[in-house]
N, C-alpha and C positions, 0 to 999 in steps of 0.2 A: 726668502724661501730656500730652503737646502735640498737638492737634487742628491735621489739614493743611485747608486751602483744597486741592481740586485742580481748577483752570480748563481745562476740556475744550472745541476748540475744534475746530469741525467744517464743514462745506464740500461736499457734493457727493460723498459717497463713503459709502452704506449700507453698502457690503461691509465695510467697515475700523471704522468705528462698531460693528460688531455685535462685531467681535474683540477694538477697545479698552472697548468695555464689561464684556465676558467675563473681562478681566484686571483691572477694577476689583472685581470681585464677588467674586475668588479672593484678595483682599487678606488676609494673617492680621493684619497691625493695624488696628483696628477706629476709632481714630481720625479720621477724616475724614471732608468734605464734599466732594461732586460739584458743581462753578456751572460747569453746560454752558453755553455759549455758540452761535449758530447763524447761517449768515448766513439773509437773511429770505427767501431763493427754493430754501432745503432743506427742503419739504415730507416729504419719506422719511425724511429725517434725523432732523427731530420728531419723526412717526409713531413709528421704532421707537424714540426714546429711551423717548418717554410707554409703549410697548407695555413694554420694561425694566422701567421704573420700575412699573408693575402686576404683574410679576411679583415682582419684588423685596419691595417693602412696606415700604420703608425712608425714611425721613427724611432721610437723608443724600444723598440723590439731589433736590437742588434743582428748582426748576422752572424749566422752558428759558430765556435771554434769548433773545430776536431783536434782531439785530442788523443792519438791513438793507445788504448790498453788503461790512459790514466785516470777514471770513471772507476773503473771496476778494480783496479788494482788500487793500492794504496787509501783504502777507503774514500777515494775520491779526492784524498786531500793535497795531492799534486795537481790535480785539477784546481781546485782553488784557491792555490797559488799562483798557476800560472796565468788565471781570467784576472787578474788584479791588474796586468800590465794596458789589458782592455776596458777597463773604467773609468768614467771620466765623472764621476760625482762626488759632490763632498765625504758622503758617505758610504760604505759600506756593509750591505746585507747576504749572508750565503743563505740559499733555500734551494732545498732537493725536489726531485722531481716527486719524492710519494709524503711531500708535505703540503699542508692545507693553511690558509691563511684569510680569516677574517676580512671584511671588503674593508675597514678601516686601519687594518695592520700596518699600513706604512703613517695613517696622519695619527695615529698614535706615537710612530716612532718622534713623526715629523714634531709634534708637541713637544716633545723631549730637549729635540736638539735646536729648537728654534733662538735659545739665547744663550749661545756660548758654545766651541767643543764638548764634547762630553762621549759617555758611552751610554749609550741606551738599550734597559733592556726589560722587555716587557712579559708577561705572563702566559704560559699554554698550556692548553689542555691534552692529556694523553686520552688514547679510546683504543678501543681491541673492534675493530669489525671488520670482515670480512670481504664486504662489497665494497669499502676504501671510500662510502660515499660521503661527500663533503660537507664535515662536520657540523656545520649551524641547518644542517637539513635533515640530516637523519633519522630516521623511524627510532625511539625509543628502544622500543623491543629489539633491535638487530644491532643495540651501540653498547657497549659497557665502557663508562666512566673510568678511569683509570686513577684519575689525582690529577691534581693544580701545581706547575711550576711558575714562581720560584715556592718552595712548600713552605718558606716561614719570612719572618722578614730581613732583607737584602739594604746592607749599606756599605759604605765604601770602603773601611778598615774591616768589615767581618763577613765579608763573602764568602759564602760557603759554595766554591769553584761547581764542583761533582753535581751541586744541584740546576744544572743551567745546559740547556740545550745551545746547539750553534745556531738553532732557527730564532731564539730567544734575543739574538744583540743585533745592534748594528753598531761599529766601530767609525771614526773617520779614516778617512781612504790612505791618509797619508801615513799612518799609526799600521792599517794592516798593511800594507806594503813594508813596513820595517819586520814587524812579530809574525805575521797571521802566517800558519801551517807552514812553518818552517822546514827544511831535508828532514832535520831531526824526525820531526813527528810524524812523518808521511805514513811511516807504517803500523800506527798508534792510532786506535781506534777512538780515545779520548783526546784525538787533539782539536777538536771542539772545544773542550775547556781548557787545555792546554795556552792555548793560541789565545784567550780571553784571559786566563792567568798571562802570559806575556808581555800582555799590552798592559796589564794594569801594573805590571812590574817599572816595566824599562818605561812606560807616558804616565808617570805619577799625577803628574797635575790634571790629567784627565778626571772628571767627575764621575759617580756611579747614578744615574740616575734610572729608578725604576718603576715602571707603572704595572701593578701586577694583575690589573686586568686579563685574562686570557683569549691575546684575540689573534692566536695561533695553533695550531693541529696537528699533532705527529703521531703515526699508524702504526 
């Protein structure tokens, strides 16, 4: 069984924190660890995670970084470089606090990576609404469909980078600790993709493997 890292990265939005928590807890693979990340002026933020994590009573629910300014500045992405020092699973996953994620999101991943390294990366859904409610529930009428990533099909010499979200991969831990959101890109709103171009650059023998299922959610 491969154990994920998932780097949860959070900023100024209780409403969205309480939904991406609620899809963390509905996970059926029980493999992973939560290394929330915080910037240091989201007092609400903390509160409810610590309030979670009392209900929970789980170990796998890390205890918060503070991170001060680095949430909000740099698109987050100094934050999730510096939660990687805090991981201890095979794998790594980034997931924001105003994303949503299927209750099999991770044993999808987990299918992927079960025989061999590799990079794993699986399919999601975009939507426009409003009330941010969590995707596999929402009233028809209040959700507009946006499109299917990856939009065509994804192999390992002909990646089309621009089409892939960061909530779309999980790398191995030891790959983004060398690449993932390096100084360079901190201030680079596409170092999402950047950071997945990296890795596929400098860890060639890494495999691309993809399930394009959509069992992920971005608002």
């Amino acid at each position: 069984m491969k154990n994920f890292s998932v780097v949860l990265t959070y900023y100024g939005r209780p409403d969205t924190l309480n939904r991406a928590l609620y899809c963390l807890a509905q996970q059926t693979y029980e493999h992973f660890e939560v290394v929330p990340i915080f910037d240091g002026h989201c007092s609400a933020g903390l509160q409810l995670y610590e309030q979670f994590c009392e209900v929970m009573q789980s170990s796998k629910y890390r205890p918060p970084i503070v991170f001060e300014g680095g949430c909000r500045e740099h698109h987050g992405n100094a934050c999730r470089q510096h939660a990687l020092s805090s991981c201890g699973g095979d794998y790594v996953l980034w997931y924001g606090h105003d994303n949503l994620i299927d209750k099999d999101f991770l044993q999808t991943h987990a299918q992927q990576v079960r025989d061999g390294m590799c990079i794993s990366v699986v399919g999601q859904r975009h939507f426009s609404n409003r009330e941010r409610t969590i995707f596999g529930f929402c009233p028809g009428d209040r959700t507009s469909y946006r499109g299917q990533l990856p939009l065509s099909g994804v192999d390992k010499d002909g990646l089309k980078i621009g089409a892939l979200d960061l909530l779309q991969y999980a790398v191995p831990l030891y790959a983004a600790k060398r690449w993932a959101f390096t100084e360079e890109h901190w201030s680079t709103y596409e170092a999402d993709w950047l950071t997945f171009a990296s890795i596929r650059k400098n860890e060639p023998d890494l495999e691309v493997r993809v399930n394009p299922v959509p069992v992920c959610g971005h608002f």
